[in-house]
C-alpha positions as CSV (number, residue, x, y, z in Angstrom):
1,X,76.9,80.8,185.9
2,X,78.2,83.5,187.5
3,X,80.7,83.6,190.2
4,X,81.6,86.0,192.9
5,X,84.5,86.2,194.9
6,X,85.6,88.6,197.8
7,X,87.8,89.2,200.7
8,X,85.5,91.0,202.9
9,X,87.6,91.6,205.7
10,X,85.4,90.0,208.2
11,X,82.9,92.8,207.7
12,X,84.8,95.2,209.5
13,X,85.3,98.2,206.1
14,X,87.9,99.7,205.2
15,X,89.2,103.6,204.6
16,X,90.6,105.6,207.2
17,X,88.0,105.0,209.5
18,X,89.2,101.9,210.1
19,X,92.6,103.0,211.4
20,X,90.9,104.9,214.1
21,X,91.7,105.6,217.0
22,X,94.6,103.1,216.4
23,X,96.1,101.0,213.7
24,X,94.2,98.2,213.1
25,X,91.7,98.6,215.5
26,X,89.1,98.5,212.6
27,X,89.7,94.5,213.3
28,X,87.9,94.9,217.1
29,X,85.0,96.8,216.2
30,X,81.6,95.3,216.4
31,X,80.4,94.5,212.9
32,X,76.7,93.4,212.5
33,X,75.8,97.0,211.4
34,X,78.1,97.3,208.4
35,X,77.7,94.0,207.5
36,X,73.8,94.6,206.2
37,X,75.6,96.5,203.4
38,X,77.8,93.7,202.3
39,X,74.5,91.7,202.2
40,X,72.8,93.7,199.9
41,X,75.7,94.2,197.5
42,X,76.1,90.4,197.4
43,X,72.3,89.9,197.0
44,X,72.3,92.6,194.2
45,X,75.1,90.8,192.0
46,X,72.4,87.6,192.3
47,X,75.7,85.3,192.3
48,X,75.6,81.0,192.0
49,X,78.7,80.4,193.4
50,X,80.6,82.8,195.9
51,X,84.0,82.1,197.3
52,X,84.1,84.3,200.6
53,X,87.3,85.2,202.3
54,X,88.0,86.2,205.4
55,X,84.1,85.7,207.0
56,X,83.7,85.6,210.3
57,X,81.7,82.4,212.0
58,X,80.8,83.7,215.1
59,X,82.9,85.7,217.5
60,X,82.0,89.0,219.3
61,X,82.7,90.9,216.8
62,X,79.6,89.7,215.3
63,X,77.5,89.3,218.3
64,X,78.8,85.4,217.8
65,X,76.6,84.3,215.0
66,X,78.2,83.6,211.6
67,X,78.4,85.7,208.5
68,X,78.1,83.0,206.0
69,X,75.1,81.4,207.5
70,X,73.9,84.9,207.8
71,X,74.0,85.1,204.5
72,X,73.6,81.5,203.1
73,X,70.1,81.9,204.9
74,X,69.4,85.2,203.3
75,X,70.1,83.8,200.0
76,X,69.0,80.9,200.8
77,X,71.9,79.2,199.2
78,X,74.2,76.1,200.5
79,X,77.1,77.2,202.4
80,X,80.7,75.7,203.5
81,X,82.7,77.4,206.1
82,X,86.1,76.2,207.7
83,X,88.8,78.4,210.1
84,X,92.2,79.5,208.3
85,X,93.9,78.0,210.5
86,X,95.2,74.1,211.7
87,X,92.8,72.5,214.5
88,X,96.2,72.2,216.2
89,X,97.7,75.5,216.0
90,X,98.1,77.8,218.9
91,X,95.4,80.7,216.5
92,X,92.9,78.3,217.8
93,X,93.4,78.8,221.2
94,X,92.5,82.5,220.3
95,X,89.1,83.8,220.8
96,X,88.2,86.1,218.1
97,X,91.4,84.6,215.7
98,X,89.9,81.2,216.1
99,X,86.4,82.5,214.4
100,X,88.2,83.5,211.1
101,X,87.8,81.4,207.7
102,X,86.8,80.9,204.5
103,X,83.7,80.5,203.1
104,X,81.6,78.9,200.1
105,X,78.0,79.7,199.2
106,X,76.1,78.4,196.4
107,X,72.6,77.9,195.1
108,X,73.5,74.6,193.4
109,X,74.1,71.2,195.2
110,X,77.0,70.8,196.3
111,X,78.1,66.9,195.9
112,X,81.5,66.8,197.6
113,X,83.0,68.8,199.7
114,X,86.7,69.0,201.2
115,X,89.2,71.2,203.5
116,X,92.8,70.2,202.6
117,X,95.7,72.2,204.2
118,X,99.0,73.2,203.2
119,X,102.3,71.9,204.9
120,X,103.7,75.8,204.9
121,X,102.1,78.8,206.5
122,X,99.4,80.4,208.8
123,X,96.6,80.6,207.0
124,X,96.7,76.7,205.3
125,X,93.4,75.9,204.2
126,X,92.3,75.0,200.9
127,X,88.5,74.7,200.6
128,X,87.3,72.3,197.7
129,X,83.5,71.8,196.5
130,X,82.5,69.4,193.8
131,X,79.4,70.7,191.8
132,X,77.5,68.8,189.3
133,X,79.9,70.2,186.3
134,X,82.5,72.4,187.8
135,X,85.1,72.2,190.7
136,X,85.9,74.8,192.7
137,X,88.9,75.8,195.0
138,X,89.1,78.7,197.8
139,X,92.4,79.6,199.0
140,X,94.4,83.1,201.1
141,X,97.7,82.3,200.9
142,X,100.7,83.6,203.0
143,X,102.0,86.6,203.3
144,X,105.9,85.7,203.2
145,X,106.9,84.8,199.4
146,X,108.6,81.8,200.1
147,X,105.4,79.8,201.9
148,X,103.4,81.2,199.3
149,X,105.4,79.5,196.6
150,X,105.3,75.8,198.4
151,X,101.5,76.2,198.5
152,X,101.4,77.0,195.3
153,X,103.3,73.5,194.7
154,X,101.1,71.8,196.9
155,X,98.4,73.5,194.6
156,X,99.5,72.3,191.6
157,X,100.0,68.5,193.2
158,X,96.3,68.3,194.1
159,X,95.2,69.9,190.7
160,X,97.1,67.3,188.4
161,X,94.2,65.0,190.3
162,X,91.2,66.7,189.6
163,X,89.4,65.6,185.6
164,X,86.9,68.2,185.9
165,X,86.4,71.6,184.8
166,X,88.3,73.3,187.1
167,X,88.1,77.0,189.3
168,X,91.2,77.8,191.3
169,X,90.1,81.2,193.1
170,X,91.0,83.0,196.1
171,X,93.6,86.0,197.5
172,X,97.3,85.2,196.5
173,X,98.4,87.7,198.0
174,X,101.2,88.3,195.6
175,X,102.7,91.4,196.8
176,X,105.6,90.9,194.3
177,X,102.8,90.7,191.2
178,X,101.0,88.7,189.2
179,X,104.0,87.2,187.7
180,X,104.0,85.4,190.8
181,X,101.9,82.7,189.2
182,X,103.4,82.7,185.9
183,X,105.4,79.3,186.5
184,X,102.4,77.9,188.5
185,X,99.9,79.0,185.2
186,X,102.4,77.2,182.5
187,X,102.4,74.0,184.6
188,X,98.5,73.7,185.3
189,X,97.1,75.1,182.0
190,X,95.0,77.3,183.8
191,X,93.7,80.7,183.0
192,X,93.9,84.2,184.4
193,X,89.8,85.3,183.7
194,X,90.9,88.9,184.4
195,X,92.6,89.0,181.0
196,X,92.7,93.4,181.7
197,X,94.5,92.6,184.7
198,X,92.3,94.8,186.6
199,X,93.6,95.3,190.3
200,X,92.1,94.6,193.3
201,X,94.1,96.1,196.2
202,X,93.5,98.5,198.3
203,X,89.7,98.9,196.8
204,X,89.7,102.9,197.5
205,X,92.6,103.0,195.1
206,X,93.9,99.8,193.7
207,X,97.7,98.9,193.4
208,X,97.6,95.6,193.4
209,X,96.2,92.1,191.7
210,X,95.9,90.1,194.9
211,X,92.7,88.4,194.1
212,X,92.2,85.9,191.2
213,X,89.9,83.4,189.5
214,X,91.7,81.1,187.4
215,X,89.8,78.5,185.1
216,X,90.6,75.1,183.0
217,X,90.5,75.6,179.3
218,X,87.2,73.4,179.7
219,X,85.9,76.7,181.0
220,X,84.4,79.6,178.8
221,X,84.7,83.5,180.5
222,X,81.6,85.2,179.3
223,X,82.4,88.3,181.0
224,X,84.5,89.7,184.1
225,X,84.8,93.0,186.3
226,X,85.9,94.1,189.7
227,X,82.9,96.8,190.8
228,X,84.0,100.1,192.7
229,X,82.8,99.2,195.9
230,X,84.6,100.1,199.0
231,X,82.8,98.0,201.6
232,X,86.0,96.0,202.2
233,X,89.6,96.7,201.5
234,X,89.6,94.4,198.4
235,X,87.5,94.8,195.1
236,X,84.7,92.3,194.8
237,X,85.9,89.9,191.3
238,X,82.3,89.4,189.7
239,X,82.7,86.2,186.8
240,X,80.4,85.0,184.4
241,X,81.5,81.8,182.8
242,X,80.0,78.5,180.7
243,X,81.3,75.0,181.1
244,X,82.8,74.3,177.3
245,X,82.8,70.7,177.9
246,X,81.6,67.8,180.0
């Protein structure tokens, strides 16, 4: 199977262009021209399972339709989408914020499927689907270290319950490094599948390993890569894997 996971930025690019004519403004421009591109890159990595992050589901920016239908349609895969944010929070009351989320695609049927939220942070949601032999977990974790080490706990609490081969996968945003997770590896028994620890952030010149896929021992890595493509300003993580065991 192969897996492919990316923070596309809501579609909006990246490079200097974005910062133009003001910082950050890259975030208020219209998107459903660029967005083709991402499209076709995803298409031409033919992907089963892709964890998107940061996908817009409908505001202006892209003329109110939603990228991962777009895509789920043009793939024709089976897609699960949910906001960042708590239903309660005052980012929902924000029109274009309120549109921002995480997304999972997948040309397999999905037979469970859940949105659990952490008791720290912002961005608090936790996507979970349940696929036939593998269980996968979306998260984008905080910016501020010490939110992003309670949902890690909270992480580890909810994967202690889950007996199937396992996916963990998402932006950790670990700005302090990968040793970040080194405590939160030991005590799950779960596995870095970018073994070269290969860098993800910013994708015109990487600095960083904010983006991960981490795996059960039930799960075999066949191959792994982050492609040179600039469409966002994270590296797309491209992962081929077998399930060892059932």
């Amino acid at each position: 199977m192969r897996f492919l996971l990316y923070n596309i930025r809501y579609g909006t690019g990246g490079g200097w262009k974005f910062h133009f004519p003001l910082p950050f403004s890259g975030y208020l421009k219209k998107t459903h021209k660029k967005f083709p591109t991402l499209v076709n890159f995803i298409t031409s990595t033919n992907p089963d399972i892709i964890g998107l992050l940061e996908a817009d589901c409908g505001s202006v920016r892209f003329n109110n339709e939603s990228q991962p239908k777009v895509l789920a349609q043009h793939l024709k895969h089976f897609y699960v989408y949910q906001s960042k944010y708590l239903q309660k929070s005052i980012w929902q009351s924000l029109p274009l914020i309120r549109k921002q989320g995480n997304a999972f695609l997948t040309n397999m049927e999905i037979k469970k499927q859940d949105f659990h939220y952490f008791r720290q942070g912002v961005k608090r949601l936790m996507i979970e689907i349940e696929l036939e032999d593998v269980v996968v977990l979306l998260v984008h974790l905080s910016l501020k270290f010490r939110h992003r080490q309670e949902q890690l706990k909270d992480i580890y609490t909810h994967v202690k319950r889950i007996k199937k081969p396992l996916i963990v996968s998402g932006d950790f945003n670990t700005r302090w490094g990968a040793g970040e997770l080194k405590l939160f590896l030991a005590s799950t028994g779960l596995k870095n599948a970018n073994k070269e620890g290969h860098l993800s952030h910013p994708s015109r010149s990487p600095q960083r390993e904010l983006d991960f896929i981490l795996h059960s021992p039930q799960i075999k890595i066949n191959s792994f890569e982050m492609p040179d493509i600039r469409f966002s300003d994270h590296r797309p993580l491209v992962c081929d894997f077998e399930i060892l065991t059932r």
